[in-house]
VEXDREN-2710 file (C-alpha; in Angstrom, 1 decimal):
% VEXDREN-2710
k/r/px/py/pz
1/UNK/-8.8/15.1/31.3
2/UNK/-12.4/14.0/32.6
3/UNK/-14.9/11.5/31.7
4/UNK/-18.5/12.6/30.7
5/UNK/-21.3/10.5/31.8
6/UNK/-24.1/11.1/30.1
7/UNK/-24.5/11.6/26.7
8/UNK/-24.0/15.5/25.3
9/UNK/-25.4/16.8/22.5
10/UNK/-23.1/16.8/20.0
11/UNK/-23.3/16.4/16.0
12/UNK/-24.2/13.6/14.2
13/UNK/-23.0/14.3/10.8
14/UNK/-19.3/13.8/10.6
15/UNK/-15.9/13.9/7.9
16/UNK/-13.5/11.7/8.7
17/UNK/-9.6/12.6/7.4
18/UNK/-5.8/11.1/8.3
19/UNK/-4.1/13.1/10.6
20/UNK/-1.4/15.4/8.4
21/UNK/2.0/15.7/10.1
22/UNK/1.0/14.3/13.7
23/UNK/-1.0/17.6/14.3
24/UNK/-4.7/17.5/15.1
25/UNK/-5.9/21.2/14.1
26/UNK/-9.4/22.6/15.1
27/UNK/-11.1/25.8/14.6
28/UNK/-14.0/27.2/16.7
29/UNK/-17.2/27.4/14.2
30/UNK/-17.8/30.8/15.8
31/UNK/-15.2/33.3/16.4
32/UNK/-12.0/31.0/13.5
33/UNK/-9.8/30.5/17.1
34/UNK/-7.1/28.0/16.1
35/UNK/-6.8/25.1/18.5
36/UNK/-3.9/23.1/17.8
37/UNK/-2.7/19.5/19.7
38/UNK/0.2/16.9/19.2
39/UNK/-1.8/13.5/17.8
40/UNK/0.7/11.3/20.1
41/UNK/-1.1/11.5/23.1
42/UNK/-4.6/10.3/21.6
43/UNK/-2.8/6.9/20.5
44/UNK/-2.9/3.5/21.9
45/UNK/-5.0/1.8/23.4
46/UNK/-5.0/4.4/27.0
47/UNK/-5.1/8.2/25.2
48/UNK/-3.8/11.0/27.3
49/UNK/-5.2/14.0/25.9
50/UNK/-4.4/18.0/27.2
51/UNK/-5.7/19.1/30.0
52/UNK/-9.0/21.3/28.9
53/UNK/-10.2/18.8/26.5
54/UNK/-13.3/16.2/28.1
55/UNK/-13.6/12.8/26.8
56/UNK/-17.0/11.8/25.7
57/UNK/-18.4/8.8/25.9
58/UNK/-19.8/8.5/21.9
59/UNK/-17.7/7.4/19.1
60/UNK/-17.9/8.5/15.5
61/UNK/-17.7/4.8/13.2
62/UNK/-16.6/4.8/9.3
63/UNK/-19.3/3.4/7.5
64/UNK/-17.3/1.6/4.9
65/UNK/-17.9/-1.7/6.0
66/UNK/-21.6/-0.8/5.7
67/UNK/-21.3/0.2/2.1
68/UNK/-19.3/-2.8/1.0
69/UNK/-22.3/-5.1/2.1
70/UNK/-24.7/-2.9/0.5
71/UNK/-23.1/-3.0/-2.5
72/UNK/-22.7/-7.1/-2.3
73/UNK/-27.1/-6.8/-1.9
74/UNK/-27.2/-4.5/-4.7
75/UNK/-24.9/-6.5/-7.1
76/UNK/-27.3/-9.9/-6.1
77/UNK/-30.2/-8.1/-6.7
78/UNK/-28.8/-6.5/-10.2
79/UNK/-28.8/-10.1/-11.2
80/UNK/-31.5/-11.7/-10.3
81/UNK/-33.8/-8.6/-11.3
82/UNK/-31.8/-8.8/-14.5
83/UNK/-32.4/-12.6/-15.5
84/UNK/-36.3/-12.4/-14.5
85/UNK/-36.3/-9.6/-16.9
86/UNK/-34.4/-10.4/-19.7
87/UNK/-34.6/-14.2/-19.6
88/UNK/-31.7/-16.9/-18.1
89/UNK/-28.6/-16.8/-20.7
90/UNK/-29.0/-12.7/-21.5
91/UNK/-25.4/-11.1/-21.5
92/UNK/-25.4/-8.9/-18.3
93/UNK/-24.9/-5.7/-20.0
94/UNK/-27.9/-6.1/-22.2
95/UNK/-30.8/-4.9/-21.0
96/UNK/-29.7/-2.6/-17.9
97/UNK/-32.5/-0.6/-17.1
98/UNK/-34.9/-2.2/-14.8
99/UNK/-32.0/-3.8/-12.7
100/UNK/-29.8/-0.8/-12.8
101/UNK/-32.7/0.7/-11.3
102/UNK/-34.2/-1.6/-9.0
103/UNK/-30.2/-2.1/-7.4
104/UNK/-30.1/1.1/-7.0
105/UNK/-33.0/1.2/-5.3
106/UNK/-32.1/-1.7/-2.9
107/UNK/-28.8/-0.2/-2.1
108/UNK/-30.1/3.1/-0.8
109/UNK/-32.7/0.8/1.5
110/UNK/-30.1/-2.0/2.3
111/UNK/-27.5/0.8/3.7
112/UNK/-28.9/2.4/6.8
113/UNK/-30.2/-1.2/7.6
114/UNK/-26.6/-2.1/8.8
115/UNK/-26.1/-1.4/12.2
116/UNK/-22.1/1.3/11.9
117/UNK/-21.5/-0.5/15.3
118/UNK/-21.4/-4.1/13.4
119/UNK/-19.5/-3.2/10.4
120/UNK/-17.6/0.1/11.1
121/UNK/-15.0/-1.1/13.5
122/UNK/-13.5/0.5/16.3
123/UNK/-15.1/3.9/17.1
124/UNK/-13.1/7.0/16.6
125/UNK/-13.6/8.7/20.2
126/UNK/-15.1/12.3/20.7
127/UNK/-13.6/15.0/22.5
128/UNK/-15.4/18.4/23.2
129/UNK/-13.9/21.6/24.4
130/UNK/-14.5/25.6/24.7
131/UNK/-13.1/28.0/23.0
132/UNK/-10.8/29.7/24.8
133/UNK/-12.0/32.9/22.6
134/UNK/-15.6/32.9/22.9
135/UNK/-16.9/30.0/25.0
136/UNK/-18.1/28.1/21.9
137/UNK/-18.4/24.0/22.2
138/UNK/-16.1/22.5/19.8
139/UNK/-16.0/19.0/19.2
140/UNK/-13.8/16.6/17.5
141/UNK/-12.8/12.8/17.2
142/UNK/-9.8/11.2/16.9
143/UNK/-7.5/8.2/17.8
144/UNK/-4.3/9.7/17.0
145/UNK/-4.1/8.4/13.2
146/UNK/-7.7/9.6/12.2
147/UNK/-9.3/12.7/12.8
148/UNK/-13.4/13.1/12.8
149/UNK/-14.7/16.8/12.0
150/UNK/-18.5/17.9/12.4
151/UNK/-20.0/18.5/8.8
152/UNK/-22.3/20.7/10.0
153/UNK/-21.0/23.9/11.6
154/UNK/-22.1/24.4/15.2
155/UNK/-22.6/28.0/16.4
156/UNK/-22.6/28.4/19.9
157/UNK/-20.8/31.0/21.3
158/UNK/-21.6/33.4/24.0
159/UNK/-22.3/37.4/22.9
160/UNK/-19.6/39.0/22.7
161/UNK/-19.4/42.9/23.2
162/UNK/-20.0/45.4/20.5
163/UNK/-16.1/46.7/18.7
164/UNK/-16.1/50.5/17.5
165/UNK/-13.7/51.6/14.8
166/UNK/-12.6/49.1/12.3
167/UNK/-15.1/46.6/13.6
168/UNK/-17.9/48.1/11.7
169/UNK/-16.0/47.3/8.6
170/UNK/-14.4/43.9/9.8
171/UNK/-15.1/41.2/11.3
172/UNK/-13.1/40.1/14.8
173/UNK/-11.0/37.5/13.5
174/UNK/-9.5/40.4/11.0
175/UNK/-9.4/42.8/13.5
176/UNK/-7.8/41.2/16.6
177/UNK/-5.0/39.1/15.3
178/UNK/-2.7/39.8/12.9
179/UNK/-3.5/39.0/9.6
180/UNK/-2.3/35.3/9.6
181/UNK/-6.4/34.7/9.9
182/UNK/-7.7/36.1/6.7
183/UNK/-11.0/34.5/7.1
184/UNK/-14.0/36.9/7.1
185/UNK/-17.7/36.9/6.5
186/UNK/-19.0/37.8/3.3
187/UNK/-19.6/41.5/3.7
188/UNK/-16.4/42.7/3.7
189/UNK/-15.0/43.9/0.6
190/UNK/-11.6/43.7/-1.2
191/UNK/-10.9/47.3/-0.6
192/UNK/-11.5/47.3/3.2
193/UNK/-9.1/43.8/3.4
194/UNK/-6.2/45.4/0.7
195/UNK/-6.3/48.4/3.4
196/UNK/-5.8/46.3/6.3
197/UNK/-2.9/44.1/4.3
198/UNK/-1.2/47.4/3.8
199/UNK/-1.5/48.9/7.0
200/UNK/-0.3/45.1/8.8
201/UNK/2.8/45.2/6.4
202/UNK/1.1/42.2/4.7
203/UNK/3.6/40.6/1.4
204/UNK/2.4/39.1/-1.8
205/UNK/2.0/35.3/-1.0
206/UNK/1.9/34.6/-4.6
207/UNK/5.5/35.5/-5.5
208/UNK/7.1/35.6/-1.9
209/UNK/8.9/38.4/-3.2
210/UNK/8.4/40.5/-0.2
211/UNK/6.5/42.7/-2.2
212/UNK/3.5/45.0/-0.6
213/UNK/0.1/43.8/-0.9
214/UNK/-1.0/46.4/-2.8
215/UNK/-3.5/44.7/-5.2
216/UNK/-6.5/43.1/-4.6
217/UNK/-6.2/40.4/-2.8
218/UNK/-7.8/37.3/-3.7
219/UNK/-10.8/35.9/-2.4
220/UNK/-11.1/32.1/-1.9
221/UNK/-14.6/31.4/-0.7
222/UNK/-15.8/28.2/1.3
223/UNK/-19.3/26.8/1.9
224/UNK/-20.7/24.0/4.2
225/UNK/-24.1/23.1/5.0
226/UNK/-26.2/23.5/7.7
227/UNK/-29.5/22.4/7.9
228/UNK/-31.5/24.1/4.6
229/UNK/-28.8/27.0/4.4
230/UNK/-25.1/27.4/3.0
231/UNK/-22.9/29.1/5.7
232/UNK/-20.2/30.8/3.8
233/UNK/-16.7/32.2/4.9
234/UNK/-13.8/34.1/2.6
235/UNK/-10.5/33.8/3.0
236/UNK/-8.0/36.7/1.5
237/UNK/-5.5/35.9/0.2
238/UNK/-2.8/39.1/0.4
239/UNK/-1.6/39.6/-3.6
240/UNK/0.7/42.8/-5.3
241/UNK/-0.4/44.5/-8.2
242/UNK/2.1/43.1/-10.5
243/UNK/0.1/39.0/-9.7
244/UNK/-2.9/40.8/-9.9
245/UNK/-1.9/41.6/-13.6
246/UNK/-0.6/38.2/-14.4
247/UNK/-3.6/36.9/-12.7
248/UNK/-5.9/38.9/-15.1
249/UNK/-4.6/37.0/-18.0
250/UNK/-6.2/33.9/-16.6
251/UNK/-9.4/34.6/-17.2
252/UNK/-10.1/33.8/-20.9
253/UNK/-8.6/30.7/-20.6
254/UNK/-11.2/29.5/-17.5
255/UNK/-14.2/31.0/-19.3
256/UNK/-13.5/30.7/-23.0
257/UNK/-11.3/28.3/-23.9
258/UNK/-12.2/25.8/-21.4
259/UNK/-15.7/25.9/-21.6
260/UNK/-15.8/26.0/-25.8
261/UNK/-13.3/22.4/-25.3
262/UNK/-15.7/21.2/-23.0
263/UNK/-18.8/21.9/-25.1
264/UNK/-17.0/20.3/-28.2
265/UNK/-16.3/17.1/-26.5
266/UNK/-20.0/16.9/-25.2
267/UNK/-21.0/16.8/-29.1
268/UNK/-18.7/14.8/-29.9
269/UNK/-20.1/12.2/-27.4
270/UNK/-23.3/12.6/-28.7
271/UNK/-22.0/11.9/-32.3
272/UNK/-19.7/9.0/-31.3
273/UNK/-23.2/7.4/-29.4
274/UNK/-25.5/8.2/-32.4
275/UNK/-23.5/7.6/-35.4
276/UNK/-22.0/4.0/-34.2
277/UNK/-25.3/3.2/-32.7
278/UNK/-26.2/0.5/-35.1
279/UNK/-23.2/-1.2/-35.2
280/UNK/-22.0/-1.4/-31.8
281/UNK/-25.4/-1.0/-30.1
282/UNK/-25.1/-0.1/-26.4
283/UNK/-21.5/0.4/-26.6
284/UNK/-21.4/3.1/-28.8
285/UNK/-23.1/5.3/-26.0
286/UNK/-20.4/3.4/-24.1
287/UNK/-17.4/4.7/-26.0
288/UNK/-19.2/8.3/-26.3
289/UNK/-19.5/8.9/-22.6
290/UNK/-15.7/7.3/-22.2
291/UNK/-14.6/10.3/-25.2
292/UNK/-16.2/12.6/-23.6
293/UNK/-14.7/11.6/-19.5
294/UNK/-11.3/11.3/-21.1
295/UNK/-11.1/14.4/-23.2
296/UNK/-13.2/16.5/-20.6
297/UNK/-10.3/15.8/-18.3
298/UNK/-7.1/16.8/-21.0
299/UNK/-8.8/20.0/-20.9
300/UNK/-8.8/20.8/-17.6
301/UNK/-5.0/19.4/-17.1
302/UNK/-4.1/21.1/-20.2
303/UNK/-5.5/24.5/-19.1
304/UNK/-3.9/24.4/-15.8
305/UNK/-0.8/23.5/-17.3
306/UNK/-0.8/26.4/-19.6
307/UNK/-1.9/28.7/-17.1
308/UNK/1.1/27.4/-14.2
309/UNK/3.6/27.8/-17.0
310/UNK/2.6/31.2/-17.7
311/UNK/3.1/31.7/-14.0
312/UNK/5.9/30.6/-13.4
313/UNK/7.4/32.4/-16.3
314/UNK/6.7/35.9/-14.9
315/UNK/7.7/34.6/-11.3
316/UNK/4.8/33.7/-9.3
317/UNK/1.9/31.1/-8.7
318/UNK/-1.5/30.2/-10.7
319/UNK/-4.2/32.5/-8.7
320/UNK/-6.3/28.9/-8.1
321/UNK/-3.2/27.6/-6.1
322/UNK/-4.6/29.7/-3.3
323/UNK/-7.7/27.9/-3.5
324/UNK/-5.7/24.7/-1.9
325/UNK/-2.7/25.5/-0.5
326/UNK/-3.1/28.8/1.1
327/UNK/-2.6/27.4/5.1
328/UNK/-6.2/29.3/6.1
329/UNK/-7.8/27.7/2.8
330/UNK/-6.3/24.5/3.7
331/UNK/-7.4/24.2/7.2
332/UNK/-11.0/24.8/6.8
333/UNK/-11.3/22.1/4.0
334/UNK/-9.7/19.6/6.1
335/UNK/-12.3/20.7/8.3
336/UNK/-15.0/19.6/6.1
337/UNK/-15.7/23.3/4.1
338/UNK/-16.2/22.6/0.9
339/UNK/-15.2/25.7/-1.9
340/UNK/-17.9/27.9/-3.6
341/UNK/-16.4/27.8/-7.1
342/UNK/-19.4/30.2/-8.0
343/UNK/-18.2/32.9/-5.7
344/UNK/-14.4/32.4/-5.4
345/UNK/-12.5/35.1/-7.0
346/UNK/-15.5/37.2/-7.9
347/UNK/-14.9/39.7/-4.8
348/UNK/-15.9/43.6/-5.5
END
């Protein structure tokens, strides 16, 4: 382990998660390569960490502290814009507008005011590597019990040569290693990865059956910024015909039934606010919006519900569960990938 110093550049923008099961898990923005490190040896106050990995010497600092004092300047300001507009004596939540507005305002100037190195505590420190694939700079932060990931996906690794064959039809995290990396780019279809699950000896990981992945597999799709763009990766998720049936079914729940609940609670916010308007005054709107958080939410639990019963009842998993718990899905969003409900499961 060595010391950098000067200052590299490295990201600025950055997701801070606990450590899961003392195992500090990074994978290369560029090529998917799995890095993997026991947290113990990044404790205390004199870190040892693996050889190959250089110690920066920036910190990444949790900004809480920050937003806990902006808050305190925006609730002082909420009340003192409040009583110059609506008069010493007025009931706080009378009269809401101009303060609500003019806090809000202060809060998002007050924050970035706040010096992270005051307020945020100890510094997480930053480690950077390369990829022992393609060369890429990787870069993470951690002190053994936290983990800090870049929220913006750096891309920097070297060319790589040109694959014949199956490369023109998949990328070369599906086509060097076994299928335990499922994650692709976005022009590879469900037809080309179904093929490849067959010809690997792939099973259904829906019901664990050991049944051949002979049905589409599933596509769970993940997003994260960068700059002005989305960059966007799929993950397949290897599925039989027989889920792929049971997984059909699903459908009209997510885009009939839960949608028409969620419509009818909207209007019946809007009626709860209008119609008890003039009795309760502000509170009606209140109560309206409250009918509508609660009720919005029974849907959703009561769908999923339905939908994991049914499941379970014809011996396998809700298709969503991928969307979480599949171990590629799972990595990348503790990684700071957020999922593209828009595009997930919609694979041709």
């Amino acid at each position: 382990m060595s010391e950098q110093g000067s200052k590299p550049v490295i990201p600025q923008q950055w997701k801070i998660d606990q450590i899961k099961d003392s195992q500090i898990i990074r994978f290369c923005d560029a090529c998917q390569q799995k890095h993997a490190y026991n947290a113990a040896p990044f404790t205390g106050k004199t870190p040892t960490p693996p050889e190959g990995l250089t110690k920066t010497d920036q910190v990444v600092r949790r900004n809480y502290g920050q937003q806990v004092v902006a808050w305190i300047v925006a609730l002082i300001v909420y009340y003192n814009v409040h009583q110059w507009v609506n008069g010493e004596g007025t009931p706080l939540n009378q009269g809401i507008l101009v303060p609500v507005f003019v806090a809000v305002l202060a809060y998002s100037i007050v924050l970035p005011l706040f010096s992270a190195g005051l307020f945020g505590g100890k510094g997480i420190p930053i480690y950077s590597l390369q990829c022992s694939n393609c060369g890429a700079d990787i870069y993470f932060a951690t002190d053994g019990k936290s983990i800090a990931i870049p929220s913006v996906t750096q891309k920097t690794a070297k060319p790589q040569p040109q694959q014949s064959s199956i490369g023109a039809t998949l990328p070369k995290a599906a086509e060097e290693v076994k299928i335990k990396d499922t994650v692709t780019d976005s022009s590879v279809t469900a037809e080309a990865m179904r093929n490849k699950f067959l010809q690997d000896g792939e099973t259904c990981w829906y019901c664990q059956k050991d049944k051949p992945a002979n049905g589409k597999p599933h596509n769970s799709v993940v997003q994260m910024r960068n700059g002005n763009d989305w960059v966007r990766k799929t993950v397949w998720v290897p599925r039989c015909s027989d889920c792929e049936i049971v997984h059909a079914q699903e459908t009209p729940y997510f885009k009939i039934i839960l949608p028409i609940a969620l419509v009818a609670f909207v209007v019946l916010c809007f009626a709860v606010g209008i119609l008890a308007n003039n009795a309760i005054g502000f509170w009606s709107w209140a109560s309206g919006i409250f009918v509508l958080t609660i009720g919005g939410v029974a849907a959703i639990l009561v769908v999923q519900k339905i939908i994991q019963s049914r499941a379970v009842k014809a011996g396998t998993r809700a298709q969503a569960l991928a969307n979480s718990e599949f171990p590629d899905v799972h990595d990348l969003l503790g990684q700071g990938w957020q999922l593209d409900t828009a595009h997930t499961g919609e694979a041709k």
